[in-house]
Backbone as a printed PyTorch tensor [residue, N CA C, xyz], in Angstrom:
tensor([[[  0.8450,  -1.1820,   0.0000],
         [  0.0000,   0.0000,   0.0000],
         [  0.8880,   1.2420,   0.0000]],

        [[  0.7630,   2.0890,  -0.5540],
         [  1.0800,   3.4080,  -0.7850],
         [  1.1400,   4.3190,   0.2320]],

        [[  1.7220,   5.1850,   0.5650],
         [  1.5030,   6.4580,   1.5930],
         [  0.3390,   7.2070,   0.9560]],

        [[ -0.0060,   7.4410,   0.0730],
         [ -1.0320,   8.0120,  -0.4430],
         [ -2.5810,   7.5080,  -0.2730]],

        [[ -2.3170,   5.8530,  -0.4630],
         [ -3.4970,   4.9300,  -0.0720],
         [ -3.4800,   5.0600,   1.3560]],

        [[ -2.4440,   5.0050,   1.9630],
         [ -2.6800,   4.7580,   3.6620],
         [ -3.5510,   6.0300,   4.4280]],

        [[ -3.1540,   7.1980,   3.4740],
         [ -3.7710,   8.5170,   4.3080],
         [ -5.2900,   8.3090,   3.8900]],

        [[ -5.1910,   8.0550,   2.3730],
         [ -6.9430,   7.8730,   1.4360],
         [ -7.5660,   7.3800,   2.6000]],

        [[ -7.1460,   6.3000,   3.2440],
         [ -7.9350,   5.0230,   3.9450],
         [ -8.1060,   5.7170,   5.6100]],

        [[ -7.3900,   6.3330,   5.9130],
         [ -7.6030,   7.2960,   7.3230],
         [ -8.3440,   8.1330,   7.1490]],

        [[ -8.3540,   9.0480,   6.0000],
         [ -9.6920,   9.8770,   5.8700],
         [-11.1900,   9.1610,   5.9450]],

        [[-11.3660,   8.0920,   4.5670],
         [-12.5080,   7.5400,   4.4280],
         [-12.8730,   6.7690,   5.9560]],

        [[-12.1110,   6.2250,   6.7200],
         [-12.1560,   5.7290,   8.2560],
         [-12.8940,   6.5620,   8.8890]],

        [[-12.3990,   7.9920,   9.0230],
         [-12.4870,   9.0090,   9.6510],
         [-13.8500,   9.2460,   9.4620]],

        [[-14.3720,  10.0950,   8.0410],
         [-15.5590,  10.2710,   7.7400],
         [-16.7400,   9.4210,   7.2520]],

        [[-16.4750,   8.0810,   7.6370],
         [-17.6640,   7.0000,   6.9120],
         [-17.5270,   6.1940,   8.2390]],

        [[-16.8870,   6.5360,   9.1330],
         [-17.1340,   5.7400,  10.5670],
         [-17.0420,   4.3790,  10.0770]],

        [[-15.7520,   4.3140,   9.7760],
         [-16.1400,   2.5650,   9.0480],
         [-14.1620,   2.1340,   9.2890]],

        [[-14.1120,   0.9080,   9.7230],
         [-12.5140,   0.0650,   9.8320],
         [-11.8750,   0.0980,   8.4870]],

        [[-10.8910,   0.6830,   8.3540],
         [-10.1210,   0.6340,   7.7780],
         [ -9.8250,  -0.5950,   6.9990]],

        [[ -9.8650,  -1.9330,   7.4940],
         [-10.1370,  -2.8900,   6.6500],
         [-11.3050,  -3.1850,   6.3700]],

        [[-12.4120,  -2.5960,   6.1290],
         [-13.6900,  -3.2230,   5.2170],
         [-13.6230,  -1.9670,   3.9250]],

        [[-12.6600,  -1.3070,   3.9410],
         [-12.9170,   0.3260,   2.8090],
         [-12.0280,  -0.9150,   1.8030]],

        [[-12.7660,  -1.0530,   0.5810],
         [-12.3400,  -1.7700,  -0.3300],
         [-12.6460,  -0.6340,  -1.5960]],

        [[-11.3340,  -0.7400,  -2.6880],
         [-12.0570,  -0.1290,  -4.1910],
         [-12.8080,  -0.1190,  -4.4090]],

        [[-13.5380,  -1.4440,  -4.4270],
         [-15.2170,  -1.5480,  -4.6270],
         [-16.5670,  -0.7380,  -4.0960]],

        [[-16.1290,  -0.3030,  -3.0060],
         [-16.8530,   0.3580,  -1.9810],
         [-17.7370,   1.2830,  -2.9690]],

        [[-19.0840,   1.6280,  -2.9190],
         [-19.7480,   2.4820,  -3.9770],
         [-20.9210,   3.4120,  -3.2180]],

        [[-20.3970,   4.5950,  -3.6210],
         [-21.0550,   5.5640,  -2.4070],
         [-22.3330,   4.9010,  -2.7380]],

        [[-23.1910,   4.6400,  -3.4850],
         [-24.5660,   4.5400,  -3.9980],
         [-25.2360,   3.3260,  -3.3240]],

        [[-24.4670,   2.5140,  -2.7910],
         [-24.9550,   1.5730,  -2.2120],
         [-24.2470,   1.3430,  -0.6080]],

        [[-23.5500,   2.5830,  -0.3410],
         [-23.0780,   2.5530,   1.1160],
         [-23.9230,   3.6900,   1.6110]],

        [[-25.1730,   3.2770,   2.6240],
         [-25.8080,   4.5700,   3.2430],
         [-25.3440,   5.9880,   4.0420]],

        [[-23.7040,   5.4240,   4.7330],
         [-23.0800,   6.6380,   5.3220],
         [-23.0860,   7.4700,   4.3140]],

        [[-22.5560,   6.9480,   3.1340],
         [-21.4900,   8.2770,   2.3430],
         [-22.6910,   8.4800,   1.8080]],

        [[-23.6320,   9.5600,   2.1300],
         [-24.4480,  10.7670,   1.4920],
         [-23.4540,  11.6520,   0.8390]],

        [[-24.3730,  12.5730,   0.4590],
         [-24.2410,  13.5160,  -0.2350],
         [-23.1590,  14.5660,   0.8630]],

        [[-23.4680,  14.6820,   1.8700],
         [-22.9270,  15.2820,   2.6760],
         [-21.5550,  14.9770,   3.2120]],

        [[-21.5720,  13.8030,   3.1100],
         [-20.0090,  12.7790,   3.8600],
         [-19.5470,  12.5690,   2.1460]],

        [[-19.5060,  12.5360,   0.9130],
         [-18.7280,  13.0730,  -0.0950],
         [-18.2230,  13.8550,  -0.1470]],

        [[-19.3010,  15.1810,   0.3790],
         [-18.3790,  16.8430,   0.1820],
         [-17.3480,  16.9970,   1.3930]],

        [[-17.4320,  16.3000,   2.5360],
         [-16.6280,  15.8990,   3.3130],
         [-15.2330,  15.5340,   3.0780]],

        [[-15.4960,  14.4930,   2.0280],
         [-14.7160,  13.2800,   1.9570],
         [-13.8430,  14.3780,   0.9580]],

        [[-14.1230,  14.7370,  -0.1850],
         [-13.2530,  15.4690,  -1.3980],
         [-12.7010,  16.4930,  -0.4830]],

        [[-13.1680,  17.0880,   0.2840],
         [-12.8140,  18.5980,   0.8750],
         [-11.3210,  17.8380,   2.0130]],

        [[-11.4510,  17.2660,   3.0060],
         [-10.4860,  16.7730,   3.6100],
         [ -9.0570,  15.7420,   2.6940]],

        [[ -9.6410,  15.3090,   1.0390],
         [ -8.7270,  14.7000,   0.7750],
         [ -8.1060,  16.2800,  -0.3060]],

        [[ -8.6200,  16.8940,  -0.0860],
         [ -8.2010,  18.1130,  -0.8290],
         [ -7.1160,  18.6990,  -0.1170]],

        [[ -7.5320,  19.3350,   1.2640],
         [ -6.2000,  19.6370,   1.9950],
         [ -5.4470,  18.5590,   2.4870]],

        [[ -5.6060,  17.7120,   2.7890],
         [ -4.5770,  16.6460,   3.0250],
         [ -3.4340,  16.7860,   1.9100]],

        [[ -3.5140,  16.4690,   0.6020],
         [ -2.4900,  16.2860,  -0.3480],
         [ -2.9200,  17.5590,  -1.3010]],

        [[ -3.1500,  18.6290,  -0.7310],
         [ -3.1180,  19.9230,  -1.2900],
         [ -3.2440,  19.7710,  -3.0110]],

        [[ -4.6000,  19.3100,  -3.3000],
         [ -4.7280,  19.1940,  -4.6200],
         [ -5.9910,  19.9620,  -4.5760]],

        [[ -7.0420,  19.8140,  -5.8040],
         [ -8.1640,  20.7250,  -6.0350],
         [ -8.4530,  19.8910,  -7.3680]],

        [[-10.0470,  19.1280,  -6.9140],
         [-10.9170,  18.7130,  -8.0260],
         [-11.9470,  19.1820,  -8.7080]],

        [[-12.1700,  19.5360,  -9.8220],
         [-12.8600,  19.9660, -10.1160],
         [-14.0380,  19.6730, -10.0960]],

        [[-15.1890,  20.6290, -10.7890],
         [-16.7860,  19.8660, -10.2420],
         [-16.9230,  18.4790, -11.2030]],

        [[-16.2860,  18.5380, -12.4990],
         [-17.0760,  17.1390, -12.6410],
         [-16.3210,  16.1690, -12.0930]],

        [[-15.1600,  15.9990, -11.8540],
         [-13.9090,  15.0770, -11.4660],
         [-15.0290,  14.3310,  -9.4450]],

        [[-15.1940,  15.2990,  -9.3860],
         [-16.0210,  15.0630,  -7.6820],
         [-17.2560,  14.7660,  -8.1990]],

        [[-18.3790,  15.0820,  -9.1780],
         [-19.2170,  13.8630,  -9.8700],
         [-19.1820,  12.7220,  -9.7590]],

        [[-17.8020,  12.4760, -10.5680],
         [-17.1650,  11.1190, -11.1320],
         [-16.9390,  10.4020, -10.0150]],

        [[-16.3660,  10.3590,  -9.1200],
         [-16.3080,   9.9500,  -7.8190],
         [-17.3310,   9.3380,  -7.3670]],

        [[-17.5070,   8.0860,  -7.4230],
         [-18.1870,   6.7040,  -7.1840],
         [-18.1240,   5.6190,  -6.4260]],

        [[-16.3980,   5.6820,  -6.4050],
         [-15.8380,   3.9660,  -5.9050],
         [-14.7330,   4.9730,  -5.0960]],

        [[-14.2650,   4.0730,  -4.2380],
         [-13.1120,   4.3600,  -3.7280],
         [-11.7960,   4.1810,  -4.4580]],

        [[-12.0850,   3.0250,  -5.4060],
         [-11.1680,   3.0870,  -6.7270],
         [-11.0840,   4.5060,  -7.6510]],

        [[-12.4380,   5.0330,  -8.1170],
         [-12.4380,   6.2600,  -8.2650],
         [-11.4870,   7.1240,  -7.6000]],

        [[-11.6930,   7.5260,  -6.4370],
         [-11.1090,   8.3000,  -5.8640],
         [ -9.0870,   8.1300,  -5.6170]],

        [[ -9.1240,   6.9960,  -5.8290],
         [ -7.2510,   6.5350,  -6.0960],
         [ -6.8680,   6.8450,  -7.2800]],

        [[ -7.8260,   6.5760,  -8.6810],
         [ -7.6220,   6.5110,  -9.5340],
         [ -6.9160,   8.5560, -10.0180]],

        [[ -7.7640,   9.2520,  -9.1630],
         [ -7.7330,  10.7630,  -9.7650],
         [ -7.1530,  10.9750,  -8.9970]],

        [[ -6.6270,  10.8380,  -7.7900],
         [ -6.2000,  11.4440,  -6.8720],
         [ -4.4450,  10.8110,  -7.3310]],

        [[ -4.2960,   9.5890,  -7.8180],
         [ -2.6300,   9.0860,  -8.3940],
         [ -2.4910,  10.1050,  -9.2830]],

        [[ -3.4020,  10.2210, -10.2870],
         [ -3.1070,  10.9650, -11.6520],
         [ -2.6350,  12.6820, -10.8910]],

        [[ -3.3550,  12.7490, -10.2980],
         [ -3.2360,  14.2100,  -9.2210],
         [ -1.7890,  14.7950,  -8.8540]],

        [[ -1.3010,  13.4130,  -8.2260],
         [ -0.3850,  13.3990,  -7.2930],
         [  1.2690,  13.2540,  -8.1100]],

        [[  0.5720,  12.5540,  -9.3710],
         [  2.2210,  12.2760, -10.6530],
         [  2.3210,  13.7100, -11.1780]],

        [[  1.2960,  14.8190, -11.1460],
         [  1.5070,  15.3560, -12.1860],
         [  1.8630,  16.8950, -11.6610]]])
């Protein structure tokens, strides 16, 4: 696991009240009842200052899976 995955996985812990080992890629806000609408804008906003990046509105749309969120946040982080 990555330093990048390890922090991902302390945030989503943090704000989805959920163990660190059940947060899988798979994880899909749409079928996990914590992550509303509200614990997303959460979730982007804390992984925003954490690794001092900035997503745009559709990029935080797109944001679905927790794979999602590795997927933009690597591309983020190479570039």
């Amino acid at each position: 696991m990555t330093d990048f995955e390890d922090k991902l996985l302390e945030i989503l812990s943090k704000v989805l009240l959920l163990d660190k080992d059940k947060i899988t890629d798979n994880l899909r806000r749409k079928d996990f009842e914590p992550w509303d609408s509200m614990a997303h804008l959460v979730i982007v906003s804390e992984v925003e200052n954490e690794f001092e990046i900035f997503f745009e509105d559709e990029e935080v749309i797109e944001l679905w899976t927790v794979g999602d969120i590795k997927k933009v946040l690597a591309t983020k982080l190479s570039s």
